[in-house]
MIDOSE-1310 file (N, C-alpha, C; in nm, 2 decimals, decimal comma, always signed):
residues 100
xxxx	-2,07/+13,90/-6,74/-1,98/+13,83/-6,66/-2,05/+13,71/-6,60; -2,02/+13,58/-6,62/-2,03/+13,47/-6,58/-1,98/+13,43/-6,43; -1,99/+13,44/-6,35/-1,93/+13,40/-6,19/-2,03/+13,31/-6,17; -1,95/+13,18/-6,12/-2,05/+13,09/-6,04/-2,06/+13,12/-5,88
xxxx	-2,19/+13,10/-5,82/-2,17/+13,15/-5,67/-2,13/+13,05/-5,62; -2,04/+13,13/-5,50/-1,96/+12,97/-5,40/-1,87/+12,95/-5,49; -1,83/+13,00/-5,56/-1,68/+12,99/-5,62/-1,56/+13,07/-5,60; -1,45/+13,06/-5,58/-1,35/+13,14/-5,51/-1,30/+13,19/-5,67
xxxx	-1,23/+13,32/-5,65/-1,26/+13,39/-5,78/-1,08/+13,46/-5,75; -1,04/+13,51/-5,86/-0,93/+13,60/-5,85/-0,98/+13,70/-5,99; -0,99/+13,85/-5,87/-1,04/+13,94/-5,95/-0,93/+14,06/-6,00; -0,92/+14,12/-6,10/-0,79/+14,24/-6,13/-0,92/+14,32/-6,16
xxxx	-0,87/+14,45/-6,09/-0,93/+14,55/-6,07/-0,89/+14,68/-6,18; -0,99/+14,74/-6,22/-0,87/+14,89/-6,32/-0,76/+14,92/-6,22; -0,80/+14,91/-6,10/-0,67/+15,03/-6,11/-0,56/+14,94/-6,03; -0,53/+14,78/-6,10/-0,44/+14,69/-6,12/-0,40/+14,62/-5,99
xxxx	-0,49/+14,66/-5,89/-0,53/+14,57/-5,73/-0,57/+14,44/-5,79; -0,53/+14,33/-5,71/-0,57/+14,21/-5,75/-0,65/+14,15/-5,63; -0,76/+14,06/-5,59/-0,84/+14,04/-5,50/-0,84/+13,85/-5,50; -0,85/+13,82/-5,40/-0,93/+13,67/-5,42/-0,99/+13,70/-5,32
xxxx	-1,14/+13,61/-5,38/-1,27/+13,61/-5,28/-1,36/+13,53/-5,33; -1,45/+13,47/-5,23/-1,58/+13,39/-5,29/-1,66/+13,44/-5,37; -1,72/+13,43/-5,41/-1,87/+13,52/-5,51/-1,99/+13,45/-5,42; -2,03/+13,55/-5,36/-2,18/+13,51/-5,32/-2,34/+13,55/-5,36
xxxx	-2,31/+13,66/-5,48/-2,43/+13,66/-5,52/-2,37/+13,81/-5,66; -2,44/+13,78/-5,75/-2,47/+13,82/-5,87/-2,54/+13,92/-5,94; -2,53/+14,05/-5,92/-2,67/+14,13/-5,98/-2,61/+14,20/-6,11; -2,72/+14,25/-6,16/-2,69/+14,33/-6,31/-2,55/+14,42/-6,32
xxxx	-2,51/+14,49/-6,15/-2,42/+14,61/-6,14/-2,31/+14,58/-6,04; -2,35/+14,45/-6,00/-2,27/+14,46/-5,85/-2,19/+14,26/-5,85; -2,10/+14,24/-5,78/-2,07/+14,11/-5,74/-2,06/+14,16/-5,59; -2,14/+14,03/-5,49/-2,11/+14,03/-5,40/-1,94/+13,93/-5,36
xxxx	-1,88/+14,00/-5,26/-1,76/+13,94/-5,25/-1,77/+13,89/-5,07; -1,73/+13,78/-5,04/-1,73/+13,72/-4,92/-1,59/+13,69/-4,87; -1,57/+13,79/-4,74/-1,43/+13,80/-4,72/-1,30/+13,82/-4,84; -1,30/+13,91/-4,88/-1,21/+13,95/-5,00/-1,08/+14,01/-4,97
xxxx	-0,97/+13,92/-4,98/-0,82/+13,97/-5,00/-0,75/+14,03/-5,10; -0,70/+14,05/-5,06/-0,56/+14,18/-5,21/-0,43/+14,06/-5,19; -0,41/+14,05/-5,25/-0,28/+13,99/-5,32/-0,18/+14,08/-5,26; -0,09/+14,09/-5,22/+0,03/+14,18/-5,21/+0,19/+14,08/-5,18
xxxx	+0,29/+14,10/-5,25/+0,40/+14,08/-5,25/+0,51/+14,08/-5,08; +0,52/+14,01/-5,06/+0,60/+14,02/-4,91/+0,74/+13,93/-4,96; +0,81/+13,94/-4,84/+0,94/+13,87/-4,83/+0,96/+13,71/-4,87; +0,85/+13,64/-4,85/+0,83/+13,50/-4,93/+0,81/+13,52/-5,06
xxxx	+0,76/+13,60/-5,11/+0,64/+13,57/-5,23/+0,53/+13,65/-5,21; +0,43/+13,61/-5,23/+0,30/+13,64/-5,27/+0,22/+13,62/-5,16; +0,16/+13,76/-5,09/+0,07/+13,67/-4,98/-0,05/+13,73/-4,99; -0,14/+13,69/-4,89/-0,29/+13,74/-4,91/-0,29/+13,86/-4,78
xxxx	-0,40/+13,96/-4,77/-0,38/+14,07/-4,65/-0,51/+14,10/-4,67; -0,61/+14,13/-4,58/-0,77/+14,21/-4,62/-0,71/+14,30/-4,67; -0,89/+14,30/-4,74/-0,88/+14,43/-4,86/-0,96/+14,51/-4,80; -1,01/+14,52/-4,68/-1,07/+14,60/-4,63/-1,00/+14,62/-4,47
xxxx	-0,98/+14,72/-4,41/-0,89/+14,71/-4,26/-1,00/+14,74/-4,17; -1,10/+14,82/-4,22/-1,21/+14,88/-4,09/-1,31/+14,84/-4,11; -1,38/+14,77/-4,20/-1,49/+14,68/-4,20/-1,49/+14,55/-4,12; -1,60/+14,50/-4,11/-1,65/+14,34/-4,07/-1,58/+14,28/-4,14
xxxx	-1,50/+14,19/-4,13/-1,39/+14,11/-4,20/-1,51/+13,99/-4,25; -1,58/+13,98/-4,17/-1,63/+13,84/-4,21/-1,77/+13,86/-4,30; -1,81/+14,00/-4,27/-1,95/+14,07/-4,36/-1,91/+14,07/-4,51; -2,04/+14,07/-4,62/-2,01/+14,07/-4,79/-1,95/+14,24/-4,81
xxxx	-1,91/+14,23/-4,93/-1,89/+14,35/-4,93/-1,94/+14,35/-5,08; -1,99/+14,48/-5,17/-1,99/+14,45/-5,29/-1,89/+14,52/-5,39; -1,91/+14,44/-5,52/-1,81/+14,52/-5,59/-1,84/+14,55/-5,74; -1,84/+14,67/-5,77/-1,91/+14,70/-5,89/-1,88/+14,67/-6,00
xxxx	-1,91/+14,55/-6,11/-1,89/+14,53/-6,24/-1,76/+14,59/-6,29; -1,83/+14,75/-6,27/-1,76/+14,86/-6,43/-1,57/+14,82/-6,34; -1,60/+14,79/-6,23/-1,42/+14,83/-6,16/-1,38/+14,68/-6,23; -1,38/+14,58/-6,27/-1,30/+14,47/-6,29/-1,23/+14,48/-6,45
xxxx	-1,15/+14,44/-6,43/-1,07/+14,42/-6,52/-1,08/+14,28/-6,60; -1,04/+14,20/-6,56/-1,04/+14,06/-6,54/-1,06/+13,96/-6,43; -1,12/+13,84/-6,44/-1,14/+13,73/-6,33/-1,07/+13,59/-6,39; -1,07/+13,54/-6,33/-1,06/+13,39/-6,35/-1,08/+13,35/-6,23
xxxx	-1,11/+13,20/-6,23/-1,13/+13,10/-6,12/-0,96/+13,06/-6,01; -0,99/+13,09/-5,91/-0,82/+13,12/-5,86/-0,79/+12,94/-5,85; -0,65/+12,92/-5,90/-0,59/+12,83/-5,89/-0,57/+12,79/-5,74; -0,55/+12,61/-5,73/-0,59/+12,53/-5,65/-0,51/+12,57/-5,51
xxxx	-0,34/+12,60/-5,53/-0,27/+12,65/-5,40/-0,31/+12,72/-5,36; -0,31/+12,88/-5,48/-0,40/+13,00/-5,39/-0,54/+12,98/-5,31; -0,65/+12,85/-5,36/-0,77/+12,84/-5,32/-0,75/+12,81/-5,21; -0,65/+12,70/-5,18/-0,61/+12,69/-5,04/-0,55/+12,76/-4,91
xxxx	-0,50/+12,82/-4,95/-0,43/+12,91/-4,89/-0,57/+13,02/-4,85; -0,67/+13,06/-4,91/-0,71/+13,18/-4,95/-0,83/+13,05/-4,81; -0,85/+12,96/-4,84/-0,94/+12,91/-4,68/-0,87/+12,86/-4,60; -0,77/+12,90/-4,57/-0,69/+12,86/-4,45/-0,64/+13,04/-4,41
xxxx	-0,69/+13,13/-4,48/-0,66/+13,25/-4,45/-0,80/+13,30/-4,39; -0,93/+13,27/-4,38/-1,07/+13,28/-4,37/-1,14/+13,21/-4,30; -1,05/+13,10/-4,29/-1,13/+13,00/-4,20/-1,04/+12,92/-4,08; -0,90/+12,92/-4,12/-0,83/+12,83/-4,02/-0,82/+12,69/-4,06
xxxx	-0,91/+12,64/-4,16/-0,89/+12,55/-4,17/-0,77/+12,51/-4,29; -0,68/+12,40/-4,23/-0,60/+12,37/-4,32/-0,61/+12,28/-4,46; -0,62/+12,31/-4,56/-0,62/+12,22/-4,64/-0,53/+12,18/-4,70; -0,53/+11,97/-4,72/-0,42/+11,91/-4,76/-0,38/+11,89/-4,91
xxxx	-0,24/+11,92/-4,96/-0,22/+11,91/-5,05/-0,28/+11,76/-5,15; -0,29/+11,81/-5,24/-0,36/+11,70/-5,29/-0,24/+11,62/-5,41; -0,21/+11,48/-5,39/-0,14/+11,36/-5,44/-0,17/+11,42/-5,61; +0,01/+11,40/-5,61/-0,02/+11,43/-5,80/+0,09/+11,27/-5,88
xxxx	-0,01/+11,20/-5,98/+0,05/+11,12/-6,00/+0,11/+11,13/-6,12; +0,22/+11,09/-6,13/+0,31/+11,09/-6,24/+0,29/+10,95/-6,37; +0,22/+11,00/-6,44/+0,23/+10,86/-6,52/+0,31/+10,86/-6,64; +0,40/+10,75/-6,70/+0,48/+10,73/-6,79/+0,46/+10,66/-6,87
């Protein structure tokens, strides 16, 4: 598994939990995850909720290799959304130009 650190990640888990979270560090067995959310479905759409309720929200947590299913690099709305859910801070949509 390739994960770049400092990169916000969307992880699917075996047992079909879906996560977005930073990757902060890399070992043979383990990904560290920094503030890590679950995906879960609500009355809008799709929202983000901790994936942890009784831990340090803001401490790593790790996560073992063998559990992932699949990753990919989370797309740009979700990225935003996912640090305005962790940090407060808002990020601006970014200008899409149409060319003909």
């Amino acid at each position: 598994m390739n994960f770049e650190i400092n990169t916000i990640y969307t992880i699917k888990l075996n047992s079909g939990e879906e996560l977005v979270s930073k990757v902060t560090a890399v070992t043979e067995t383990d990904v560290t995850l920094h503030d890590p959310l679950s995906v879960a479905p609500g009355p809008q759409g799709v929202g983000l909720i901790p994936s942890l309720f009784t831990s340090d929200p803001k401490g790593d947590t790790r996560l073992n290799k063998s559990s992932i299913a699949i990753y990919a690099v989370t797309d740009e709305s979700v990225r935003a959304k996912y640090i305005q859910a962790t940090s407060n801070l808002i990020v601006p949509e970014t200008k899409k130009l149409i060319l003909g």
